[in-house]
N, C-alpha and C positions, 0 to 999 in steps of 0.2 A: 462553855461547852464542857462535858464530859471527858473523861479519858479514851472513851471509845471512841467520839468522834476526834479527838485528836490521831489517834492510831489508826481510822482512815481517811482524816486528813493526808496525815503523814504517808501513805500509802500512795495515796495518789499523786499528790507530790514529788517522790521518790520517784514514779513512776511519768512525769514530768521534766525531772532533772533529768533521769535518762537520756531525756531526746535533746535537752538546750547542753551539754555539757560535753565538747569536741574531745574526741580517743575513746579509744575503749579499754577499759579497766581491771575488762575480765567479769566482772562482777553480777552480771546479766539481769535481769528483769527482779530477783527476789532479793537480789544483794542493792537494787537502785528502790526498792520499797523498805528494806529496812534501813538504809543511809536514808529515807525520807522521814522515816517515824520520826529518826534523831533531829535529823533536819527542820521536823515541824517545833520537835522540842527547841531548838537551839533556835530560828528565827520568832516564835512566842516568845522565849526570855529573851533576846535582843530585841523586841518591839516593846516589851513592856519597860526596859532598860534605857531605853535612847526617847522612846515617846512618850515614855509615864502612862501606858495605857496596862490596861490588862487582857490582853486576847483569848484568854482562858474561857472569861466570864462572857465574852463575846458571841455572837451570832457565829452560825456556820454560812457565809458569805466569800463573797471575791476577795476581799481584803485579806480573812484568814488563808484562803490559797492562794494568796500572792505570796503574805508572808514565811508560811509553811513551804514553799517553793523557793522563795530567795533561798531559808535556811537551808533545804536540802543540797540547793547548786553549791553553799557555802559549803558544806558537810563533803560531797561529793571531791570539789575541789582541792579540800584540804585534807583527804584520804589519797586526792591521786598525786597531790603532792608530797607525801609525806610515803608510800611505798614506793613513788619514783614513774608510776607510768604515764602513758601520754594522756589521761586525762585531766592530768593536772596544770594544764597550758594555757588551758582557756576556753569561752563559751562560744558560742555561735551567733 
């Protein structure tokens, strides 16, 4: 995939973790799409890291927004933990 489709991958994702991801963070709908861009970037280089794949060159499929969606909750989680709010607790 392209960079554009990653950036709305990551979009939508972002826009995903929003809802799986318990507290609110403050951050609202444009701050849960830009933790998703990163989020798509950071779960592609951990799937290409741990699987030996490359999700770049991949299809735009379920797989890619699984893993763009892990990375976002990952991202989300580790912002709400690291400013301290109740997002950072846990999923649903």
């Amino acid at each position: 995939m392209n960079i554009i489709a990653w950036l709305i991958l990551g979009a939508i994702a972002g826009y995903l973790a929003g809802f799986l991801v318990k507290g609110d963070e403050g951050l609202g709908v444009i701050g849960h799409i830009i933790l998703g861009i990163v989020g798509a970037l950071v779960g592609g280089f951990l799937a290409s890291v741990l699987f030996n794949v490359n999700p770049v060159d991949g299809a735009f499929d379920i797989s890619s927004i699984v893993t763009a969606t892990l990375g976002a909750v990952l991202v989300v989680l580790v912002v709400g933990a690291v400013t301290g709010s109740r997002a950072g607790r846990g999923v649903v």
